[in-house]
PASEBA-1860 file (N, C-alpha, C; in nm, 3 decimals):
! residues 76
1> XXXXXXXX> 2.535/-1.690/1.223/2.505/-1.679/1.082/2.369/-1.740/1.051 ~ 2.351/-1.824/1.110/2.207/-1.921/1.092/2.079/-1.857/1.144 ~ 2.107/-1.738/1.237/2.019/-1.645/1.302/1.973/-1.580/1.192 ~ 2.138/-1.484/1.134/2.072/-1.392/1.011/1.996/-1.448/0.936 ~ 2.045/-1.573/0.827/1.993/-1.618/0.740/1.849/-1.634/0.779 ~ 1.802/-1.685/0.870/1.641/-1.707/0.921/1.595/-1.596/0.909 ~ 1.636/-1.447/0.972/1.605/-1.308/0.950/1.556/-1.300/0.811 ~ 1.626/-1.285/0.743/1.645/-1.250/0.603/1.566/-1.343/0.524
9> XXXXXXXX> 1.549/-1.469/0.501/1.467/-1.565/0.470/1.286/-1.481/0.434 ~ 1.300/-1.447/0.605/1.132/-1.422/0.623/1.084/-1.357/0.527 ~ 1.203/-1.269/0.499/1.175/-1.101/0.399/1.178/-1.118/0.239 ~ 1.277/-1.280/0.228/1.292/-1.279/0.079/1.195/-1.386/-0.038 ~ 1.169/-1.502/0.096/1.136/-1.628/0.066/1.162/-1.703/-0.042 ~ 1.150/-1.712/-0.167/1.203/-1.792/-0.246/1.302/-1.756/-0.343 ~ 1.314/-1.632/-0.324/1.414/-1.555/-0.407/1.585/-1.636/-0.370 ~ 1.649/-1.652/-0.492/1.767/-1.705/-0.439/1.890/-1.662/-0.523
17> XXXXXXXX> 1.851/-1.525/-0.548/1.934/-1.437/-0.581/2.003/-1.292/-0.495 ~ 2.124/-1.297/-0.469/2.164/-1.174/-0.421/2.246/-1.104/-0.514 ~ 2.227/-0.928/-0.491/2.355/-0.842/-0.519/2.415/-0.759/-0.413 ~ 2.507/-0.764/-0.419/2.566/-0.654/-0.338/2.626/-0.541/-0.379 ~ 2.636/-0.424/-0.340/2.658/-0.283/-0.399/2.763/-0.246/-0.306 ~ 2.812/-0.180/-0.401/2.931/-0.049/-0.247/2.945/0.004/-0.338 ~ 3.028/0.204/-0.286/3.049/0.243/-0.337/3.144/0.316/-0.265 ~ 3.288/0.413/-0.301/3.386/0.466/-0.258/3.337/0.573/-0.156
25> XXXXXXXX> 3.392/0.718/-0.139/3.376/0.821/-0.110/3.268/0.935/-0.171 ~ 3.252/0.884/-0.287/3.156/0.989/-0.402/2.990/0.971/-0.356 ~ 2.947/1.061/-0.318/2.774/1.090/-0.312/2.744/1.018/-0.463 ~ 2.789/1.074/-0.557/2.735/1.040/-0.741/2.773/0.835/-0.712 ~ 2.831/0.821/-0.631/2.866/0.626/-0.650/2.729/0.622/-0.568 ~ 2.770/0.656/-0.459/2.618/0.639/-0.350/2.484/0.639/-0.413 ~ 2.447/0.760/-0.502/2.349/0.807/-0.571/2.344/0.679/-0.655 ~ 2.416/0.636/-0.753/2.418/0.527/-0.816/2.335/0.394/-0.779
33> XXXXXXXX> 2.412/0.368/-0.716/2.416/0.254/-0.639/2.203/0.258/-0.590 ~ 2.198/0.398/-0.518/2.064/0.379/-0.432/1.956/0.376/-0.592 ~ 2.017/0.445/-0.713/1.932/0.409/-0.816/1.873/0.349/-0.873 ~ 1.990/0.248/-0.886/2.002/0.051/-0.912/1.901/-0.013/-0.815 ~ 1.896/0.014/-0.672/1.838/-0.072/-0.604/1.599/-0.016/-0.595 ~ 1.639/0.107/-0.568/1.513/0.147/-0.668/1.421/0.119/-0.743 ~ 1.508/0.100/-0.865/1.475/0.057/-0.985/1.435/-0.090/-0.981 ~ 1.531/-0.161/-0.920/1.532/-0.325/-0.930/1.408/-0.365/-0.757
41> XXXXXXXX> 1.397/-0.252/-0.662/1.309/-0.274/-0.589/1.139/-0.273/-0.649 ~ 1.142/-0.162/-0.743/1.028/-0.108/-0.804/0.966/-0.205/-0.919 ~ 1.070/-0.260/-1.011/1.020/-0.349/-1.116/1.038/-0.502/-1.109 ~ 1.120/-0.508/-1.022/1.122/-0.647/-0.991/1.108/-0.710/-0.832 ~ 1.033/-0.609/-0.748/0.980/-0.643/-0.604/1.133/-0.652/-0.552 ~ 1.225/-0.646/-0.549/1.375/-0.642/-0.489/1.372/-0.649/-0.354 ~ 1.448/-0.672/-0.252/1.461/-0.685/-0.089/1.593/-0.599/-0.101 ~ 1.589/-0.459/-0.054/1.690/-0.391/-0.010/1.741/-0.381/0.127
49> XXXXXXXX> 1.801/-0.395/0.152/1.855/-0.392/0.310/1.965/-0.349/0.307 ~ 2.005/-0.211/0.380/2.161/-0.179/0.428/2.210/-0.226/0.529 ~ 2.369/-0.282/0.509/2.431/-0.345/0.611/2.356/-0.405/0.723 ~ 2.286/-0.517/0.643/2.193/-0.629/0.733/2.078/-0.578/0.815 ~ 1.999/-0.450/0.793/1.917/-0.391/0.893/1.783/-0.424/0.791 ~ 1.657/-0.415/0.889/1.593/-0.463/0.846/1.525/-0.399/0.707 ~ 1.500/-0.453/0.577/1.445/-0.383/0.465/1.377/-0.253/0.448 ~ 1.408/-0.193/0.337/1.318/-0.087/0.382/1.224/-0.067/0.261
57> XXXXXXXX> 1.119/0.008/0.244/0.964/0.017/0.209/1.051/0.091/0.064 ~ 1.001/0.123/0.006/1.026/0.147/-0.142/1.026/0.299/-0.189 ~ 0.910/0.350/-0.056/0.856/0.482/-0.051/1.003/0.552/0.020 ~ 1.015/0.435/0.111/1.171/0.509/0.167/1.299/0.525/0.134 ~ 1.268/0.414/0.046/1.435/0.376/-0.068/1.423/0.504/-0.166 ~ 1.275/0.559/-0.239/1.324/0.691/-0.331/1.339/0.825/-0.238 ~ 1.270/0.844/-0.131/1.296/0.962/-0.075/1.481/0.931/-0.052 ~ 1.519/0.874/0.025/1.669/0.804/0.044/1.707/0.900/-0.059
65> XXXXXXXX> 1.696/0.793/-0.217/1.752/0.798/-0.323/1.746/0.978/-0.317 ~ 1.654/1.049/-0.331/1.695/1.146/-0.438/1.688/1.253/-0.321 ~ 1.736/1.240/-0.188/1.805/1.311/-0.106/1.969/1.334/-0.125 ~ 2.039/1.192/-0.175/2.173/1.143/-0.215/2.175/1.205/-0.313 ~ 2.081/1.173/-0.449/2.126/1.284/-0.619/2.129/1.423/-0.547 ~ 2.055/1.445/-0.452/2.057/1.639/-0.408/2.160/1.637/-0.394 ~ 2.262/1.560/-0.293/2.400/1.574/-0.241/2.517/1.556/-0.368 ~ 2.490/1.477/-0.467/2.545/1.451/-0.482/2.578/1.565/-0.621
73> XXXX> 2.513/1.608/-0.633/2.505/1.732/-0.740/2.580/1.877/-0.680 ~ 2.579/1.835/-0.524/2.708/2.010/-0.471/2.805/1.899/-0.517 ~ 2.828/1.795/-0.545/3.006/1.750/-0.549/3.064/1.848/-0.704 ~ 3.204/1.804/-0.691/3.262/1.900/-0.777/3.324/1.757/-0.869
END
């Protein structure tokens, strides 16, 4: 645990706030969810990371994002 935390540290530094997201089976929760983090990456410099891997660039979090709204718009 003391490994991760050092990981993660490097990426956040004084920030000493976390959220965590999940979402069920639904692309539209997924879509959600990657919206929120987006948004909160974009206006407030945010540290996104899925299931502990290393952060990703912002440019990659909206392509992500609105690959998921594509998907999530065939749901019924």
């Amino acid at each position: 645990m003391v490994k991760e935390n050092a990981f993660f540290a490097a990426f956040v530094g004084d920030s000493d706030i976390c959220i965590g997201m999940s979402w069920g089976g639904s692309m539209k929760d997924c879509a959600s969810a990657m919206i929120v983090s987006c948004a909160l990456a974009q206006d407030y410099g945010a540290v996104i990371s899925y299931e502990g891997e290393p952060p990703e660039p912002l440019d990659s979090l909206l392509q992500g994002a609105l690959e998921v709204v594509q998907d999530a718009a065939k749901e019924r």
